[in-house]
Every structure is written in structure tokens, then in C-alpha cells.
N, C-alpha and C positions, 0 to 999 in steps of 0.2 A: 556335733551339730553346731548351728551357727548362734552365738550366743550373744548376749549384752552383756561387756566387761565387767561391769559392776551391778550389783542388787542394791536397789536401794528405798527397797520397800517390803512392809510384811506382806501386801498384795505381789510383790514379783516373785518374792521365792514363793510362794505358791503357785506360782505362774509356773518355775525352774523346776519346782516336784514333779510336776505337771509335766513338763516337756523332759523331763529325764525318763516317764513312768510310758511316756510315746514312744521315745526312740525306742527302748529296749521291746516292745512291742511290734515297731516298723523293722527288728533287726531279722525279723523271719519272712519279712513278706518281698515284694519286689523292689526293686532300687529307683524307681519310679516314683521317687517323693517328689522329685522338683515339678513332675508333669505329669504327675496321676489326679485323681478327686480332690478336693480340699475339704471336701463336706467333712464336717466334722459332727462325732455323735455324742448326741448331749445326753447324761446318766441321771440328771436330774439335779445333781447339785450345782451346777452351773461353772463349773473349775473347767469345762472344756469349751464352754462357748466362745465361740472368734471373737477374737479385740477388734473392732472398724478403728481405722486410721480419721480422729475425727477433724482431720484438716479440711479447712472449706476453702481458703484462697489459691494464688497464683503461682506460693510460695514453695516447687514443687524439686524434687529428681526428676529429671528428664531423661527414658533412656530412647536413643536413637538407632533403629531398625531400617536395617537396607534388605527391604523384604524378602527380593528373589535369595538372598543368602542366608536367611535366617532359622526357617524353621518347615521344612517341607511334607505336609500331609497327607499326598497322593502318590508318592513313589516316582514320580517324574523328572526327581533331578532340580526342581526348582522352587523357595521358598515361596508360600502363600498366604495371604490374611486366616485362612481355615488354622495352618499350623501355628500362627502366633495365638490365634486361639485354643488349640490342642495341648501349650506350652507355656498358656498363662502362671500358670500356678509355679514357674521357675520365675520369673516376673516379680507378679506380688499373687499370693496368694487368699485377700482379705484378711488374714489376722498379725496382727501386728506381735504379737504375744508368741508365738511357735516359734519363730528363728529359720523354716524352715525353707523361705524363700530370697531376690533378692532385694525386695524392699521397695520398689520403683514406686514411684506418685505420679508419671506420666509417662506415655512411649508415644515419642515421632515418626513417625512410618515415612520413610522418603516415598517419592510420589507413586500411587496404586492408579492415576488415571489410564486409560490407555493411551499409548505411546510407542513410538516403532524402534524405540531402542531399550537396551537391558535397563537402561536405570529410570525410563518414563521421565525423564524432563520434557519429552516435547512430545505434550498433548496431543493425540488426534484427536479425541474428544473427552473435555473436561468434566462430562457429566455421566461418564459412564466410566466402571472399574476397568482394568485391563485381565480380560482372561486366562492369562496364565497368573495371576493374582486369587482369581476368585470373581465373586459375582456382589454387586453391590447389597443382597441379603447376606453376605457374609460379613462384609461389613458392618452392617447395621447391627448384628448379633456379635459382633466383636464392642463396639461402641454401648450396648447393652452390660455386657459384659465388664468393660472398663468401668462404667454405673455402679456397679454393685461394689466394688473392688476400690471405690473412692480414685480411682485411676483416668487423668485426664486423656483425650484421645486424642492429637496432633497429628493433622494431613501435612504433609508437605506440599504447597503451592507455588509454582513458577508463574508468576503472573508476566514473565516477562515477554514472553515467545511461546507460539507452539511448534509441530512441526506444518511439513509441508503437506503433509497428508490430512493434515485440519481440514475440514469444511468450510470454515471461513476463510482459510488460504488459498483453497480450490475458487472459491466462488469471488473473493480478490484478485486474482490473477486471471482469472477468464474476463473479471469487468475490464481491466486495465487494458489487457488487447483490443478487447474491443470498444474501449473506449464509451463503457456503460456506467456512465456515473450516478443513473437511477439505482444502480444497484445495491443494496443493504450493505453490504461490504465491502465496497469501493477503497474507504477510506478507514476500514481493519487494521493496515497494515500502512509502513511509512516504503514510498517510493520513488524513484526518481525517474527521469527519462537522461540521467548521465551519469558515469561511470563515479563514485564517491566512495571515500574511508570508510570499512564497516557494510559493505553493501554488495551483494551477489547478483550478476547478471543473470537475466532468464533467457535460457538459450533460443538466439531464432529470433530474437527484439531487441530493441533498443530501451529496453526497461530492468531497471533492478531494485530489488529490495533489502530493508536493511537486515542483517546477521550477523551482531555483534558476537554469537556464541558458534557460530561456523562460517566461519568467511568464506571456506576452503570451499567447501560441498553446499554451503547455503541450509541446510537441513532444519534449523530454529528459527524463521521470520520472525522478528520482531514486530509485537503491536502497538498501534498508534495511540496512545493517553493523550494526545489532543483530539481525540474522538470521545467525546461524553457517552457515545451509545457502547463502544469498549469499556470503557469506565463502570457503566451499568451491568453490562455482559459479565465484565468479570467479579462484579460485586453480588450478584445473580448467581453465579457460579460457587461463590464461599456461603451466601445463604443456604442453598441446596444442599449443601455439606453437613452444615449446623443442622437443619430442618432435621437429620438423620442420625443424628445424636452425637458429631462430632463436636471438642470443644474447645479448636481454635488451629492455628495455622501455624507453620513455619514459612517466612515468603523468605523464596531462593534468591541470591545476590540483588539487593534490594533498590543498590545505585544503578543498575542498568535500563527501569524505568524511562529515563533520560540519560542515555549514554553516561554514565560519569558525570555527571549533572546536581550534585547531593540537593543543589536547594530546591529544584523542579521535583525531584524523585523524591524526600524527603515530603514535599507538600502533597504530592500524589500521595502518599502513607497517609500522611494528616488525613486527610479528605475520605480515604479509604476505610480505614480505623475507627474515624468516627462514626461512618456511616452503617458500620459494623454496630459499633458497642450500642447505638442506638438502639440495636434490638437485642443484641445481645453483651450487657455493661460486665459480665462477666467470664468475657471470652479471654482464652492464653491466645496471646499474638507475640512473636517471636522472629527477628528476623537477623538472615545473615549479608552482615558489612564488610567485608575481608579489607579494610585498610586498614588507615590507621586510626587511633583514637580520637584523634580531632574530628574524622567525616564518619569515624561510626556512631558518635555522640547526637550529629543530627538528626538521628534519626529517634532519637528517644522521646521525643515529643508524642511518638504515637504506637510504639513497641518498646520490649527490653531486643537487645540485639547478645548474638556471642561476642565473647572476650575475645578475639583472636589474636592480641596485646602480648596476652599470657602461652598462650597454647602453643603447642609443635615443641621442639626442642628450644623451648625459651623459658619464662621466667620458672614457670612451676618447674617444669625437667629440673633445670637447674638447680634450683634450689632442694630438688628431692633425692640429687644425686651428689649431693655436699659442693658442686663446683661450683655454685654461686652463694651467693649469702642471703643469708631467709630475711633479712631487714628489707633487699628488693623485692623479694614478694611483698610482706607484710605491706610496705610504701602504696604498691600497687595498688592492691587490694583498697586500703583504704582512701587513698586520692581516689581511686577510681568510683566507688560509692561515695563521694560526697560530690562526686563532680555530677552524677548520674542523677541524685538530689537535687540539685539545684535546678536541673535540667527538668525533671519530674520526679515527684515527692511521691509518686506510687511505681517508677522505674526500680528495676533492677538487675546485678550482676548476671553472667552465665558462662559460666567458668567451665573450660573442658579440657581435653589433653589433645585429642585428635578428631577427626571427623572423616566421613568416607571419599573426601577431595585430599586428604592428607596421608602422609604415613601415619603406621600405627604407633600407636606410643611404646609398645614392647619392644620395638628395634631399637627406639634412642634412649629406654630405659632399662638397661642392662639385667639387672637383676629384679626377683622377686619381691625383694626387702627393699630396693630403691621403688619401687611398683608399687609396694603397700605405702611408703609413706608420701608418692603423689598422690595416690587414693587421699591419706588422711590432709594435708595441703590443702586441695582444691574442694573436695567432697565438704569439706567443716567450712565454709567460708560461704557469705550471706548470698540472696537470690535463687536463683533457681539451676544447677547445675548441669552436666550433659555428659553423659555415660555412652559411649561407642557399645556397639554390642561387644561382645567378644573382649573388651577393653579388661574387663572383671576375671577373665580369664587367661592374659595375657596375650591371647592370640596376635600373630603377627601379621606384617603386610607394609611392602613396603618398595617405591621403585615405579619410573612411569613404565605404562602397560595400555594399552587401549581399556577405554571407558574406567580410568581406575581399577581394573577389574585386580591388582594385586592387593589395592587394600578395602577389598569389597570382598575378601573369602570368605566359606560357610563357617557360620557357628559350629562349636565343635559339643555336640551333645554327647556325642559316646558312641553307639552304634545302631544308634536309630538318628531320625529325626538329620540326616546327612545330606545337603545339599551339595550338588554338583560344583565342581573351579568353575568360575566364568570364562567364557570364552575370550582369547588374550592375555590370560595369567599368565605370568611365570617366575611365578615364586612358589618354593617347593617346596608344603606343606604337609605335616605326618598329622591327618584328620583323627588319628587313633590313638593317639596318646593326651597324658594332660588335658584331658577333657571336663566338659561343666560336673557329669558323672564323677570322674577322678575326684575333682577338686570339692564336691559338694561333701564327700565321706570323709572330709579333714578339715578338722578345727584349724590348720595351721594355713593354710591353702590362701592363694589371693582370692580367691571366689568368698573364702567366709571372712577375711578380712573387709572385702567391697560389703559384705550385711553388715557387719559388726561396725562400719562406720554411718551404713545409711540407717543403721538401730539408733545410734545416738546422735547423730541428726536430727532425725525426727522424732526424739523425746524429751529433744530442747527448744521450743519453739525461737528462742533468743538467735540459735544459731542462722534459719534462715533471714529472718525477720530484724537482728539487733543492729544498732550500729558500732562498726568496727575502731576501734582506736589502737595504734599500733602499743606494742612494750615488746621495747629491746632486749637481748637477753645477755649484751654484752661480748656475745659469741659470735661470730660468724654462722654459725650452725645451730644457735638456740636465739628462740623470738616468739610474736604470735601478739596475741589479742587482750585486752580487755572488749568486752559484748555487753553492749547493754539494749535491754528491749522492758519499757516501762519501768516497773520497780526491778526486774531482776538484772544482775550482775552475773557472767562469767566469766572466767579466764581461760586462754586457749593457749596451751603456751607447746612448741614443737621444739625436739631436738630430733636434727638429718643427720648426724654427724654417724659413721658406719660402726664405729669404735670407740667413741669418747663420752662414758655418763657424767652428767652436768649437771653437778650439785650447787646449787645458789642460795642464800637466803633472800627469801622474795622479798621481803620487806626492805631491801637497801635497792632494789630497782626505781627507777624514778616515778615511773609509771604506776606501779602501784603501792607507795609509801604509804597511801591513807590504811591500807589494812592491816591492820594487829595480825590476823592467824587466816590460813586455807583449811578448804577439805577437800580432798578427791573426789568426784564423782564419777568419773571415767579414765579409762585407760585403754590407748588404741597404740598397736604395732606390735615389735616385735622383740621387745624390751618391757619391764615393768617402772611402777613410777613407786618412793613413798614418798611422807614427807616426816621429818622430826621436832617437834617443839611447834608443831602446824603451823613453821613458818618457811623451811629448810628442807628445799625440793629436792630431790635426786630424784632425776630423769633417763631412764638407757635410752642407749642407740637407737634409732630410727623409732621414736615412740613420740607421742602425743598423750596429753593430760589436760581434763577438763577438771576444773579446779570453782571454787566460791568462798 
């Protein structure tokens, strides 16, 4: 079972009794832990009651659900909100104490509106689910659900464009020919009467409008944000959401607001966000800036944004694969939150590997033991992080393909729970092996290495929450952290190296000279850690050590 490396309390090994005295009892029943009941039954003494995760901020695991692939309930071939619900309990299960889930504190659902393509970026209508999704009671009883389970609930929102089968893009393009500018949605949409960059003509006229996300086909019109009643419309649209127990967004490519525009697009957020937090000060807002660091920083005035700095085959890969040197992470990390500081003192990181516009991270991360120690890398590092489904399982995907549909394959549950290839795939994937099944029945497995890092994650509240100060380790391949959060002090300290244990006395590091003696409190990878004279670390291969 999936465990926390170390005990370090007389409450945990009673916790560990506990959870030794279940498995041997779940070893007769059906293999159905990750997505069966969680109810738990209480004898009276209370050693079985669920631990609630007592986090109340922003401060979360994020994992990210590309729905149609994820978890399918009806036998149809296609993931649904019903089966993310059916499959919660592989997720987080409420108790923080069992081991027997995998830990999440939020799930992103990419967008569930209806929409005339697989991946619903372009809205036909923003206030109603998409039915091969589910029904918007399914949602509401998923977002219920997340309630109980301390687990945020994240829509995914395009506020950029819908499609052309919107209603407002119907009833814009009949005004425009006819030249009905009493019409409500005249001015929806940006238009021209000449041929312009970014702009799809409408066949049969001499009018086009803009589509910065299909030039080709026109399929996304962009909307107009110098129309205040868009502005309202779409700010109407995230209230609706919340009213039903959602509890916050992720908005899609954020600079296309105004074309590539960060400072207009950037104030739209402003404007946006606050008109949000006004009623609800304690929503997750989240948005993606695919440049670079300087124009995704703009936008932290009114969101945390992804890292995409770090991500793909760059810093973390790198560094988790020994060919770069863990001082560039570490650098990163840390300029990066104090830059995000300055900018807003309640922003934060979001550190991921991949996402479902990307390859998977299993292609460019060779092995399983290079895979566990990006998990401990990016997963241990401050803010709020971002789990790919499948990511925890290595699952791969990778290569362009219509609609991304290579790196948007089904979760591999085992032999239930099996969503169909997308249509356009072609990348040739064996659904039946190395499954979440497989990997849940092994302590050694990257599925229980991804609990075992988000156990000690969030048993340290320093980790999401401290600030990070680099220590070198001298090594190419040894480095990491001092954390501090209030009066408490950790050490984070990593060796990537595949082969080489790095024995140091921590006391001649520069960085942490003020301390006389350590103690271990954790131990992550696939190596062990001690130390001698509680000064004189030895650390194996690809392993991680939390240290005070």
C-alpha cells in the first residue's frame, strides 16, 4: 500500500496498525480500492475514523482531467463528469490517514460546456454542460462531492472565443449582413468589412471576422472586450458556474483577450478577477500564459499563471534526468517566487511537466526512477502544482495528431473504466498493461511513489506555503532548499545522480553553516537517506530528504 516514508508520531503508527490491519482484510475482497466506497466503518474506538485534509486556502495539488479520456460510465466509449465521479475515490478519497488514494487537493476539468469539437474549447453555449459530458445535475453533484472531500473544483474557461454555432455568433452575423446594428449582438464579435491578419471571411460578403485560433476554417470567432455587455456576459457566465458549487477557473491562453496584447489583456483580467473576488474573495483563479516569463508575470496581478519556464523537456526534465544541473532548477524556482512576490504577495508558483497541448512527459522522461524523482523536483516545490492525468502513471502520448488527440489518450484503469483512442490518434498504445490497477498493488510503482510525495507535501504545510532559499550541494546533481514558513525551518535537499550516493557534512555548506546537527523526517525515491553525528548526510541515487 501507498505509505508515508517515515512515522513520526505515536498517533501515526496507530494510524500504520490500522492501515496494515485493512489491507490484510481488503486482500480477500475486490481490487476495487481506488474506486469502490470509501465509507468507512467506525467500531467505536475511533482508530477508523477518516482524517479530513484540514486545508482551507489556495495552496493546492492541482490534478488536470481531459474529460472525454478520462473516466467513462456509461460504456459509450467516452469519459464523463458521472465517471470522474464513479472514480473519485482513486483521486482523494477524504482521508488523509489510509494511503489508499492519490492525494489531490483540486481537479481541473478541461472545458464540460457544449462545444462542436472533442475538446469543447468553442462554446456553443456557455451555460449549459455538453451531453456527451453529462447533464449539468451531474455536475452539481460532482462539485457536492468535491465539498465533502476538501477538494477544489476547477472549470476550464475560454473566455476567448466561442464557436460559430454560438447563438451570439448566429445572431452577429445575421446583424452584420443586414446591417442591424439595433441588434443585441452587433457588436459580440470584432469585424471588419476588409480582408485583415487573424481574420476569416464570411462566404458570399464582403465581411470578416476575427480568428485568431482558426484562421483556416474560421471555427473560434473571437469576442469583442471593448463591448462592456461581453464583458458582463462573460462575467455572468463564471458567476453561474460558482452559484453551482464551482470554485474557480482556469482561463485558456489569457493573452489572446487582445491579440498578443499583454497590457490590454492583462487589465481585462484585472477588471475581470476583481469583479469575481468581489463576491467570491476566495475563488482559485489560474491562468495559462505560454510565453515567456517576463509577459507571464503580467498577469499575476490578478491570477497565479503556469510555469511553462520550467515544463516540457526543460528545466525539471533536465535536471531529473542528471543532464542538467539541479542548481538551474533550484535558481529557478527561487528567483521565480520572489519575482511573483513582489508582483503579488498572495501569487503563486505552478509547476507542471506537461499538459494536454504538450507531449507527455513519459516520452522525454525515459525511465521510471528518472519519473519518480521529476515527481519529487516539482511536486515538493512551493504554490500550487499541476498533475497531468495519467502523468502518475506514466502514461504516454506524444507527436502532432489532430485535436492533440495523441497526447489526450485514455486513462488506463485496468479493464474497466476504458475510454475509447480519439479520433486522429496515432500513437500506439497497449490500454492493458501497467495500469493505475497494476501500479496501485506496488509499493514500488510510480503511482505510489506520486502518494508518497503528495503524503509529505501536505504534512508540511511549509512546503507549499514557505519561502524557498536556494543551498548548493556542491554537486552537479546534489542541491535544494532551505523553507521557511513562520517559525518553522526545513531542508529540502535532492540527489538526481542515477548512480552516485552523496555523502556531505551539512554543516561546511554555506547555506546552512548556522546549524549544529539534522533529523530526518522524510525520505522520498528510490534510494534511502541517513545521516551520522546528525551532521553527515548520505543520500542515494535518485532520492530526496526532508531534513530540520
Amino acid at each position: 500500500m501507498i505509505r508515508f516514508t517515515k512515522i513520526r508520531s505515536l498517533f501515526a503508527i496507530v494510524l500504520l496498525v490500522t492501515m496494515i490491519i485493512s489491507t490484510v482484510a481488503m486482500a480477500s475482497c475486490n481490487i476495487n480500492i481506488f474506486f469502490g466506497s470509501s465509507t468507512t466503518t467506525n467500531n467505536g474506538s475511533g482508530l477508523n475514523d477518516p482524517i479530513s485534509d484540514p486545508i482551507d486556502d489556495n495552496y493546492r495539488t492541482l490534478y488536470q482531467i481531459y474529460v472525454r479520456s478520462f473516466a467513462d460510465s456509461d460504456g459509450n466509449g467516452k469519459g464523463d463528469i458521472r465517471g470522474i465521479i464513479e472514480t473519485f475515490d482513486y483521486l482523494n478519497d477524504g482521508d488523509m490517514a489510509n494511503g489508499d488514494d492519490l492525494g489531490v487537493q483540486a481537479i481541473w476539468l478541461t472545458p464540460v460546456f457544449s462545444g462542436n469539437s472533442a475538446h469543447k474549447y468553442d462554446a456553443t453555449d456557455f451555460f449549459a454542460i455538453d451531453p456527451e459530458f453529462g447533464t449539468e445535475e451531474d455536475l452539481i453533484e460532482l462539485a457536492e462531492l468535491c465539498e465533502e472531500r476538501n477538494v477544489k473544483l476547477i472549470l476550464d474557461l475560454a473566455l476567448n472565443h466561442t464557436s460559430t454555432s454560438n447563438m451570439w455568433f448566429k445572431e452577429s452575423k445575421k446583424a452584420h449582413i443586414n446591417g442591424d446594428t439595433s441588434n443585441k449582438y452587433y457588436n459580440y464579435y470584432s469585424w471588419s468589412t476588409s480582408a485583415r491578419t487573424g481574420y476569416v471571411k464570411v462566404s458570399g460578403y464582403n465581411l470578416w471576422y476575427e480568428s485568431w485560433f482558426d484562421t483556416q476554417g474560421g471555427s473560434m470567432p473571437e469576442l469583442n472586450y471593448d463591448n462592456q455587455a461581453v464583458r458582463n456576459e462573460m462575467l455572468n457566465v463564471a458567476k453561474y458556474w460558482m452559484e453551482r458549487g464551482v470554485d474557480g477557473f482556469r482561463f485558456d491562453a489569457v493573452k489572446y483577450i487582445y491579440y498578443e496584447d499583454h497590457t490590454k489583456s492583462s487589465a481585462f483580467y484585472k477588471w475581470y478577477t476583481d469583479e469575481l473576488r468581489k463576491e467570491y474573495p476566495d475563488i482559485y483563479l489560474i491562468g495559462e500564459c505560454w510565453d515567456n516569463e517576463t509577459n507571464m508575470l503580467k498577469y499575476y496581478n490578478s491570477m497565479n499563471c503556469f510555469n511553462f519556464s520550467m515544463a516540457g523537456n526543460g528545466t525539471i526534465a533536465s535536471a531529473a534526468k542528471g543532464s542538467g544541473p539541479i542548481s538551474t532548477f533550484v535558481d529557478n524556482i527561487c528567483n521565480l517566487q520572489q519575482k511573483i512576490k513582489n508582483i503579488n504577495p498572495n501569487g503563486m508558483i505552478s509547476s507542471f511537466l506537461s499538459n494536454h497541448d504538450q507531449d507527455r512527459s513519459a516520452g522525454f522522461i525515459a525511465t521510471d526512477n528518472q519519473r519518480k524523482m521529476a515527481a519529487s523536483l516539482y511536486l515538493l516545490t512551493p504554490g500550487t502544482p499541476v498533475i497531468y492525468y495519467g502523468e502518475e502513471i506514466g502514461l504516454k502520448g506524444s507527436g502532432d495528431s489532430p485535436e492533440d488527440a495523441n497526447r489526450r489518450l485514455p486513462f488506463k484503469w485496468g479493464d474497466i473504466w476504458t475510454c475509447e483512442i480519439p479520433n486522429g490518434a496515432t500513437y500506439n498504445i497497449d490500454l492493458w498493461s501497467n495500469t493505475a490497477d497494476d501500479q496501485r498493488k506496488d509499493e514500488n510503482s510510480l503511482l505510489s511513489h506520486y502518494s508518497d510525495v503528495l503524503s509529505v507535501r501536505h504534512s508540511y504545510p511549509a512546503i507549499a506555503r514557505g519561502t524557498y532559499t536556494p543551498v548548493y550541494g556542491g554537486k552537479a546533481t546534489f542541491g535544494g532548499f532551505e523553507i521557511t514558513y513562520g517559525d518553522d525551518k526545513l531542508i529540502l535537499l535532492h540527489n538526481t545522480s542515477a548512480t552516485e550516493t552523496v555523502t556531505v557534512d551539512l554543516t561546511t555548506l554555506a547555506q546552512l553553516s548556522e546549524y549544529s546537527f539534522f533529523t530526518i523526517l522524510e525520505v522520498l525515491g528510490v534510494s534511502d537517506a541517513s545521516l551520522s553525528d546528525s551532521r553527515t548526510l548520505s543520500l542515494g541515487p535518485q532520492t530526496s530528504v526532508i531534513l530540520q
